[in-house]
N, C-alpha and C positions, 0 to 999 in steps of 0.2 A: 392940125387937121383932126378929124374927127375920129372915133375909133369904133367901129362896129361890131355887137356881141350875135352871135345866134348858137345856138343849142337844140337838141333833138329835132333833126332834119328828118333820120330813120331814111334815108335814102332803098329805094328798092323798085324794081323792076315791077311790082305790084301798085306802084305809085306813081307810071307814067308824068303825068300834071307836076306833082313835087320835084320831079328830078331837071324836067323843063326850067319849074320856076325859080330852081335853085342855079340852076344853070345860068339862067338868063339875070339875075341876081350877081350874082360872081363877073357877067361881063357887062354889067350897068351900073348899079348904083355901088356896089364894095370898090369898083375903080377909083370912084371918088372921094374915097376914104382914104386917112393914114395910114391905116390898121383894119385889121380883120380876126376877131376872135372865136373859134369852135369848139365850144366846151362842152362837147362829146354826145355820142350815139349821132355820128354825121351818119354814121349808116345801120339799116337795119341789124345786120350783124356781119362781124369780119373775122374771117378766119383765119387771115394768115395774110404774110404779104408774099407768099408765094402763088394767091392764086390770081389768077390774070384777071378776075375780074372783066370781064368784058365790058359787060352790063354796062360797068359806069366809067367806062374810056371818057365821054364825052365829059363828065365833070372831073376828069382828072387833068384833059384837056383845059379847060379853065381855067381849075385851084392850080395849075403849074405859070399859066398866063399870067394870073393876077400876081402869083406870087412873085414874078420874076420885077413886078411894077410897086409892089408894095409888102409888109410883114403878112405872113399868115400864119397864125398861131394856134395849135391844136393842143387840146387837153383831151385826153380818152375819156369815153362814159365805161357805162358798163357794156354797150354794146358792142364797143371797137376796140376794148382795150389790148388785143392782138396786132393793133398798130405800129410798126414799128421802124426803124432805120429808110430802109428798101420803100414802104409806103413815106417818108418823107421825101425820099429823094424822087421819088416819083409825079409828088403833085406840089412841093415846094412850100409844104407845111412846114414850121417848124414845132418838134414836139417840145410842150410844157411839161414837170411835173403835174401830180393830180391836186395839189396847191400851188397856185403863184398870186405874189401879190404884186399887183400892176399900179405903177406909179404915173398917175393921170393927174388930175387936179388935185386926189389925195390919193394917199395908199389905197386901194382896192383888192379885196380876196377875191381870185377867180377860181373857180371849182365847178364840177361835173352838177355833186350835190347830192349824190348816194352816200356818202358817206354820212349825212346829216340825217338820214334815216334810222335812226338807232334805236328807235323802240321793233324796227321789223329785225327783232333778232334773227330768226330763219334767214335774213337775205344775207346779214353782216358773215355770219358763220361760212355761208354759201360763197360771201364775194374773198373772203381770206383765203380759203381752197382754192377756189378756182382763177386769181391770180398772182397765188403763190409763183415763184419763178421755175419751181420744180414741177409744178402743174401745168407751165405753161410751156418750156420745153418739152415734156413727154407730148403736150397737144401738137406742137409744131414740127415732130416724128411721126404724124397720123397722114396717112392719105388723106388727100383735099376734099374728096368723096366722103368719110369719116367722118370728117371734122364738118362736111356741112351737114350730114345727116345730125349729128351730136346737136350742132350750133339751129337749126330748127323743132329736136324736140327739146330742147331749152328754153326755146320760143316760147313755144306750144306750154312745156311745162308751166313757166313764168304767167300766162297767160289764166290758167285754172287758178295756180296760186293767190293771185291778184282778185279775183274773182272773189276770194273770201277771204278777204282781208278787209280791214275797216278803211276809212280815209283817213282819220285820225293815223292808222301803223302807216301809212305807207309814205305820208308826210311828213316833213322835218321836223325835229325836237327842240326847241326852242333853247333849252338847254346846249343842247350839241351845237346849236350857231352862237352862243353865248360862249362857248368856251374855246372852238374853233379861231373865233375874231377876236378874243382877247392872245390868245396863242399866236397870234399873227400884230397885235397890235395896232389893228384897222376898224376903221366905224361905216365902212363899206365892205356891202357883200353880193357878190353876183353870181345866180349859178341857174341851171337847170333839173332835169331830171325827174322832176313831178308832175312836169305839165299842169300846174298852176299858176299860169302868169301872173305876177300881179308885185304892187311897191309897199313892203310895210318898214313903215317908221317905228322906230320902239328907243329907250333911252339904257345904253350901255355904260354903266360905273358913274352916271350922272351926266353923260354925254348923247346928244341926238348918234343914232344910230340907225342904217339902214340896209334891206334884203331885197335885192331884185331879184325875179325871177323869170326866167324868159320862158315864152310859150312855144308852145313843141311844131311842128311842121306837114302833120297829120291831113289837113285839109287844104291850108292858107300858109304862106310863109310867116314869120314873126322875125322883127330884127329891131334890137336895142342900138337907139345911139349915144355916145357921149360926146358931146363937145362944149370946150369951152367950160366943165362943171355940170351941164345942161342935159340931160335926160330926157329922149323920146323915143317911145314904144310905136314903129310905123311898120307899113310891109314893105315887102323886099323893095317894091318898082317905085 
């Protein structure tokens, strides 16, 4: 059967429509899949899985449903990497490292895909601190109140940052997927985090080599299928 990718969902209560569509997604067409892949930032930001989260009971209702019917596999972005035990048990993810390579018709590298950003030095310096373990302990000692004020002007900050940065910094290094997928041993690579969707072919060590990217969840859903070897970029329904 089939195995379905999605990435930056950004789930949030400011997104009525996405949270719907992602919802009604989860109990339609992922049913009908093998597999279900979320290679991170499902949600706008998470802080902890101590907090109850209300907001989005109804797609944890869901991700707990499908999971019980089929694999759901979750990879942290940068936006949720506070996910942890307590939110798997809860929606019936199973957590990936922030590398797996998925043996489909071939090897496949799955990843978030911030780490492929490595000319934005400021973010790499910024994501080593802030999901250091000791970093993220001392955050998960903060009141929940804290930690979401923190966790939105991060936002906010992230937001100005971004503003004046090129396209070029903010995009992957070509390099960095070159030495990532030989480190892996794969001539497939699937990730997110750029929101630039799109399939580029390129030749690694003298071999066809390939980077998908899946598009973010901002307006419309996006969702990657593989089956059979066979690659199609559809929306959710």
């Amino acid at each position: 059967m089939s195995a379905l990718f999605v990435s930056d969902c950004h789930l949030s209560p400011e997104r009525p429509h996405i949270m719907d569509c992602f919802a009604g997604f989860l109990r339609g067409r992922a049913r009908r899949a093998g597999q279900l892949f979320i290679l991170g930032d499902l949600f706008d930001y998470w802080i902890g899985d101590d907090d109850p989260a209300e907001e989005f009971a109804g797609v944890f209702r869901e991700l707990a449903a499908l999971g019980a019917r089929i694999p759901v596999w979750f990879i942290a972005g940068n936006r949720d990497f506070m996910a942890g035990a307590q939110f798997a048990r809860r929606t019936g993810c199973r957590l990936l490292p922030d590398l797996h390579v998925f043996n489909a018709d071939r090897p496949t590298l799955l990843m978030h895909g911030d780490l492929l950003c490595t000319a934005d030095i400021t973010y790499q310096r910024y994501r080593r601190v802030i999901r250091h373990p000791l970093t993220m302990a001392a955050a998960r000692r903060l009141k929940l109140d804290w930690r979401r004020r923190i966790a939105l002007s991060l936002r906010q900050n992230s937001r100005r940052a971004m503003a004046g940065k090129s396209e070029a910094v903010m995009d992957v290094e070509q390099r960095a997927v070159t030495a990532c997928m030989r480190r892996f041993s794969v001539r497939r690579l699937i990730h997110g985090h750029t929101h630039r969707p799109a399939i580029h072919d390129f030749t690694l060590d003298g071999e066809p080599a390939q980077r998908i990217v899946l598009g973010d969840w901002y307006e419309q859903g996006s969702v990657l299928e593989l089956d059979n070897g066979r690659l199609r970029v559809q929306p959710p329904d």
